[in-house]
N, C-alpha and C positions, 0 to 999 in steps of 0.2 A: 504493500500500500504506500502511497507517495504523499507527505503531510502536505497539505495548503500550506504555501509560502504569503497565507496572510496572517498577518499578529495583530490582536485584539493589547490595549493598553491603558489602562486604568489608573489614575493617581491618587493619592491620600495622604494629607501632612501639607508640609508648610510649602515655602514657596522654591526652597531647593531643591525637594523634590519634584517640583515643577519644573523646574531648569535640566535636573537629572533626566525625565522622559523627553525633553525636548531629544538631548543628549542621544539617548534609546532610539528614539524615532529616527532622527537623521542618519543614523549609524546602521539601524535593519533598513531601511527601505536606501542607504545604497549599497546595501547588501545583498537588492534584491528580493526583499518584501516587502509586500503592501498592507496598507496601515487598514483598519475597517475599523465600524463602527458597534459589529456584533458580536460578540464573543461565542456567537453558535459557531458562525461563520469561518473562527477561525483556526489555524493548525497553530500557533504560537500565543498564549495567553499568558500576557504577563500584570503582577501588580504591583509596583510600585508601593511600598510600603514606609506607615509612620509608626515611632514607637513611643510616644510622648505620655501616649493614656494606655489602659488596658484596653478599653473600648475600640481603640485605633489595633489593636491585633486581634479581637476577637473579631471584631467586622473580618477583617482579609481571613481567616482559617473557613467564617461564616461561605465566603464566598467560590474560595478552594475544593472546599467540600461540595459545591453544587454542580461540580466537574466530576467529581469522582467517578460517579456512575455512567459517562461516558467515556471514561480514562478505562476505567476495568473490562467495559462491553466490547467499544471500539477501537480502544489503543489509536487513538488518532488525534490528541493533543499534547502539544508541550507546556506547560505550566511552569513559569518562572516567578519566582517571588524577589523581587531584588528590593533597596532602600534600606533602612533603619532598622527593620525588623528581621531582615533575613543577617546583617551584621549582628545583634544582639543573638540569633537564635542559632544560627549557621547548623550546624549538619544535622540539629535538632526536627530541624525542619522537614528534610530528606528523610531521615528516622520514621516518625511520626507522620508522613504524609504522603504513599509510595505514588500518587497521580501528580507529584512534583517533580520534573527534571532538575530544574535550575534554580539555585541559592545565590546569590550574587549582592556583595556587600558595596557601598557607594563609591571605594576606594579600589572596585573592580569593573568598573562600567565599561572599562578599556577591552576588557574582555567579552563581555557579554555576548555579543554576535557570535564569537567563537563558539561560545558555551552553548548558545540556542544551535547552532548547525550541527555539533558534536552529538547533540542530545536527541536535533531529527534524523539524524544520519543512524542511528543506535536506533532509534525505534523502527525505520526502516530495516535495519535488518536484521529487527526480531520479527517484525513480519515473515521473513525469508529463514524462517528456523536459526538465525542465530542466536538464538536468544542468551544463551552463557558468557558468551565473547562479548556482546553488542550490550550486555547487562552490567558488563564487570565496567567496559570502557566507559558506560555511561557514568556512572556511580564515581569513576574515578576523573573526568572531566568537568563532571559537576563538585565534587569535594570542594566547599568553601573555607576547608581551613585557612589558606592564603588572607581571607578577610581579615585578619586580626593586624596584618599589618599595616594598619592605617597610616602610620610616621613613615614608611618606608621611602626612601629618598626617588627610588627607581618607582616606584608605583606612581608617587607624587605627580615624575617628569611624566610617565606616560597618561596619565588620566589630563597634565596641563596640555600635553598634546592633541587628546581628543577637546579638551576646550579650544584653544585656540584654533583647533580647524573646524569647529562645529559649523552648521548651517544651517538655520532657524525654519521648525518642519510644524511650528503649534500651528495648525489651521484655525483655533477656538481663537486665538490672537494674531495675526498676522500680524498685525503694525507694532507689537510690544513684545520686547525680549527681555529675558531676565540675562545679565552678564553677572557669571562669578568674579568678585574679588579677590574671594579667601577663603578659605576652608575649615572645618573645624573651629573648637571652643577651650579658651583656658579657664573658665570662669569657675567649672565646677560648681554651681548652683547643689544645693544637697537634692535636691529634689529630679532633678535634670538629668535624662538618658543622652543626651546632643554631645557630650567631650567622648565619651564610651564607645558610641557608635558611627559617630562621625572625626572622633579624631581630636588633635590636638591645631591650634593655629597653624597654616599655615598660607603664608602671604603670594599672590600672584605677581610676577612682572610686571610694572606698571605702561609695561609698552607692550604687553601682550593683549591688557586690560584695553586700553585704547585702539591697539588692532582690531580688535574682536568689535569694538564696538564701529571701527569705520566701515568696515567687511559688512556687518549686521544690516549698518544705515546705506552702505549702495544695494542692499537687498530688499528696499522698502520699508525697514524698520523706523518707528519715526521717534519711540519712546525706549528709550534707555530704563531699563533698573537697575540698579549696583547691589548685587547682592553679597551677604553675608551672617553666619549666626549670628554675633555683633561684629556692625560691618563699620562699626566709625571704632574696631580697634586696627584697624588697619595700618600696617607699616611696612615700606619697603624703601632699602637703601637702593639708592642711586647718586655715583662716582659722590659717595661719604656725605652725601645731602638725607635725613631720613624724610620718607614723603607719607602724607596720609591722606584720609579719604576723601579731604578738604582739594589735596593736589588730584587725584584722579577726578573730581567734577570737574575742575579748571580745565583739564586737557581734555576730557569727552565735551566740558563744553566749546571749544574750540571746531567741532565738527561741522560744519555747517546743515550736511541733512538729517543730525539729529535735530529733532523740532520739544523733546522734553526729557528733564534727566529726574530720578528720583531714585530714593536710599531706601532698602529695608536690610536687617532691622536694628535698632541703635542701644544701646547700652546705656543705662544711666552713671558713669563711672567719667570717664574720660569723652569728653566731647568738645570739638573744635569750633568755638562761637565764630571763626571765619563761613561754616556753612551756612549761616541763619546770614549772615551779609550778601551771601554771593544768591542766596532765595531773594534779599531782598534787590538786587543789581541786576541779576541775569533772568530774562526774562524764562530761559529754558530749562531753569532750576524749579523744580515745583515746589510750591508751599505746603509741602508735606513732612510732618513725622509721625514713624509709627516708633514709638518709646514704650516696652512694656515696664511696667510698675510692679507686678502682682501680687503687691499688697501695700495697704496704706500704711501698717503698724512699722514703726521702726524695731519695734522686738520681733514680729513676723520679720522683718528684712535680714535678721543678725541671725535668726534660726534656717532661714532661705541659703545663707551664706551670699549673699547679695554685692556686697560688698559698698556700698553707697546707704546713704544715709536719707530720709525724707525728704529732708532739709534741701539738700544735694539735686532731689529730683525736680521737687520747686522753683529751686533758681533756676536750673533748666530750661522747665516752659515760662519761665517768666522775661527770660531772656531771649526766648524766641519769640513771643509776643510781643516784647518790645524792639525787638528787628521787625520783625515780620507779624504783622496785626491782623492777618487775615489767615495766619497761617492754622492749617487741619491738621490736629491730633489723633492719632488712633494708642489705645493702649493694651493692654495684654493685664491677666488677673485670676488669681487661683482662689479656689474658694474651700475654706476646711480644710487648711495643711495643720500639723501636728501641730499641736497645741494652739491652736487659734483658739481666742475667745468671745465672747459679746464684744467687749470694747473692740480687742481686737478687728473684727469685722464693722465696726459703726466706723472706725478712725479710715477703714477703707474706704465706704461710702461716701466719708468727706472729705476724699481724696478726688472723689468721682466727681464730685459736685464744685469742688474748687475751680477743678482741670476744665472739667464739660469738653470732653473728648467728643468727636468728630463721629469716631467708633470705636468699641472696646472687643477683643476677644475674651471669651471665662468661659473656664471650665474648673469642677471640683476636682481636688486631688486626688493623685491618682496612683499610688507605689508603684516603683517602676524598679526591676531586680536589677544590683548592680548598684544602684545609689547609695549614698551616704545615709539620704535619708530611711529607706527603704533595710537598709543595715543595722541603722544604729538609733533610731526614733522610732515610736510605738505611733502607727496612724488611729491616733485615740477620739478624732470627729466624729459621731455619729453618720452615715450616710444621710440620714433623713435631715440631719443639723446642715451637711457640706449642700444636699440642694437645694435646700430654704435657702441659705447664705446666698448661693450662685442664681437665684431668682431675686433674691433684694437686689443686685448687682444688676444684674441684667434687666431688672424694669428699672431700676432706678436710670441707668440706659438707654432705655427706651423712650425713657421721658424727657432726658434730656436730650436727646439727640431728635425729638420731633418737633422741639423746642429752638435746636440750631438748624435744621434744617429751613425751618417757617423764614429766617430773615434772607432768603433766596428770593423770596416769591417778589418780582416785578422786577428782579436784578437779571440781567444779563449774563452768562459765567463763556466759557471759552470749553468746547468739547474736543476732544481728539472721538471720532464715533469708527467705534469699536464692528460695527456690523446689525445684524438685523437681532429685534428683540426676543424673549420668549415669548411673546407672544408671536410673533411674526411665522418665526419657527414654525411653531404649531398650526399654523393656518397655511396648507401646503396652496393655498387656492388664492392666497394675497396680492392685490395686487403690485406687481412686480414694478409700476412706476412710481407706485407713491405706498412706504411701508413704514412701520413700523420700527425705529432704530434705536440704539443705545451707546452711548459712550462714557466715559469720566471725563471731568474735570481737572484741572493740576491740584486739587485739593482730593484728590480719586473722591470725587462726589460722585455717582450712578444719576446717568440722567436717561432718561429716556422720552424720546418725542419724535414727528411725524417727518419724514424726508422720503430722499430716490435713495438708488441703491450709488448713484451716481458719487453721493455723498460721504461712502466709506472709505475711513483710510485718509478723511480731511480735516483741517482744524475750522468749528463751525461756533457761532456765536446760536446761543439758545437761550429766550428768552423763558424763564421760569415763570409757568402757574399755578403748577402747586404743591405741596412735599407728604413725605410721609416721614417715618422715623429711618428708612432706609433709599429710597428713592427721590432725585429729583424730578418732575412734570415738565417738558417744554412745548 
């Protein structure tokens, strides 16, 4: 039997690993696979996995499992699990789940095509009665031990080489590309699977950074992201000058067809108040920070291992405010980590209501094996106390944010438009001159309002009429 050389590809987690499938995609299909949209459809199924919550790996086993019984009947899929959770689990995975070929840690993406060809090539010929030979080879082509080496100097160069010759394959984004900066996390957070699974800092060539992103923008791409776990620790010598995140906007903004630059995600520790100048100077610098916080107490920060102080996080956005007045907050927030208590959780709240973020991420905590916390702290929250807590948060949230949204309504804002809406989508019968569209904002506001198709992919003036707590109306 001969597998479909189509691959189904699924993502889940943050936005690296959104970069990583970008990664995936442009590396199979010129490999000679075609990407689809159905995972019936296809002979290579892979997912992209996040290992942040337990939630985020029960989901993917959730969904591994709904293969099985095509895996045992038909033998005519390849199942790869790559990301976060196949580095945390490694051959665990292969053990405990035999309708999986491929284990693939983020520090191995360089490989991956191999691994998937190795694996259809082996199931081909057990089709053909090899099954002992074609079983052994597989088993040993897919072995993720090698994952562990995330520091490894030779891994490093070859995975910056699949960066810098990438070629941007998101069709869900055409105009917006995520560009890595940096890799890996020294922060250590007690709570945090990201330094374990993804590694230790490690900084990109700042002229690699800038290639990637001129190559990107003669491709059509109009918006720049600069990524990073914390992407403003950025440091990279050049001829005895140290350069940071401050100098890589400088030099991507020098591009000319890049049309908008933005940072995720920033650290509260160390931050260069030249960024908050050059939002307010450069027109192509968006007035965006996403800053997570994930808790208001400064005793939750010293138990987090946080390393910054409340204090610290306030001057921050107070000094972004006062560069930049209009500038969008988004933040990040854990609800019920050990030993949180009432106060605890009220000083977060009015951390919320200080700030009045743009948008918040929260979710309750979550033990993740392998942490400090997880080792050495008893997760003593009640669950029914961590989703009360993570509901006061998130409507408190909600209120405020349908509260920021409202001062849009008769302003004008600047769209980058992204393509046709969910709605559009779903209405295969639309008409085609006049639909339905959606873009953000330099503030990533979501706006959605009525254009041609003509209009994707252009920077477009919308006037707003009306909001919700998560959408703007034009």
């Amino acid at each position: 039997m001969k597998i479909k050389n189509k691959f189904y590809i699924e993502t889940m987690g943050c936005q690296m690993n959104k970069l990583d499938s970008d990664l995936v995609i442009a590396q199979l299909s010129d490999d000679g696979f075609d990407r689809i949209e159905n995972p019936d459809d296809a002979g290579v199924i892979i997912f992209n996995t996040c290992s942040v919550r337990q939630h985020a790996e029960d989901k993917v086993l959730t969904k591994v499992n709904q293969f099985k019984k095509r895996y045992q009947q038909h033998r005519d899929v390849i199942i790869a699990i790559i990301g976060c959770m196949a580095q945390r689990m490694g051959q665990q995975l292969l053990d405990e789940n035999p309708q999986v070929a491929v284990v693939c840690g983020p520090g191995q993406l360089h490989e991956l095509s191999d691994l998937i060809q190795n694996a259809v090539a082996s199931l081909e010929d057990e089709h053909q009665k090899l099954a002992p030979q074609s079983e052994g080879r597989r088993k040993k082509k897919a072995n993720p031990q090698r994952i562990v080496s995330l520091n490894n100097p030779e891994q490093q160069e070859l995975m910056e080489q699949l960066d810098s010759t990438r070629t941007h394959r998101d069709f869900d984004h055409p105009f917006m590309a995520y560009v890595r900066v940096m890799k890996g996390c020294n922060n250590f957070c007690h709570y945090c699977i990201v330094p374990y699974v993804r590694g230790r800092e490690y900084y990109r060539p700042i002229e690699n950074i800038v290639d990637e992103c001129k190559r990107l923008a003669d491709d059509g791409i109009k918006e720049i992201i600069l990524l990073g776990q914390a992407v403003n620790s950025y440091k990279y010598i050049e001829k005895g000058k140290t350069l940071n995140l401050a100098d890589v906007i400088e030099r991507v903004n020098e591009i000319d067809s890049v049309q908008r630059i933005r940072f995720v995600t920033s650290y509260p520790r160390d931050f260069d108040y030249r960024i908050f100048e050059m939002m307010a100077a450069m027109p192509k610098v968006c007035s965006y920070l996403h800053m997570p916080a994930q808790t208001g107490s400064g005793k939750m920060l010293k138990a987090m291992n946080r390393h910054y102080t409340i204090g610290r996080y306030d001057e921050i956005i107070e000094k972004a405010r006062e560069i930049v007045p209009d500038i969008a907050i988004a933040g990040d927030f854990i609800a019920g980590y050990c030993g949180e208590t009432e106060q605890d959780q009220q000083q977060t709240l009015d951390l919320i209501k200080r700030v009045r973020y743009k948008n918040i991420f929260a979710f309750f905590y979550s033990p993740r094996p392998g942490t400090k916390a997880y080792d050495k702290f008893e997760d003593n929250v009640p669950m029914e106390i961590k989703k009360r807590r993570l509901k006061e948060i998130l409507d408190l949230q909600n209120e405020i944010a349908a509260e920021y949204n409202q001062n849009f309504i008769g302003k004008t804002v600047e769209v980058l438009v992204e393509g046709p809406s969910k709605k559009t989508k779903q209405n295969e019968t639309a008409d085609s001159n006049h639909i339905q569209l959606t873009g953000r904002t330099q503030g990533d506001h979501i706006v959605v309002f009525d254009g041609t198709k003509e209009m994707i992919g252009t920077l477009k003036n919308i006037k707003i009429e009306k909001t919700t707590s998560l959408t703007l109306f034009g």
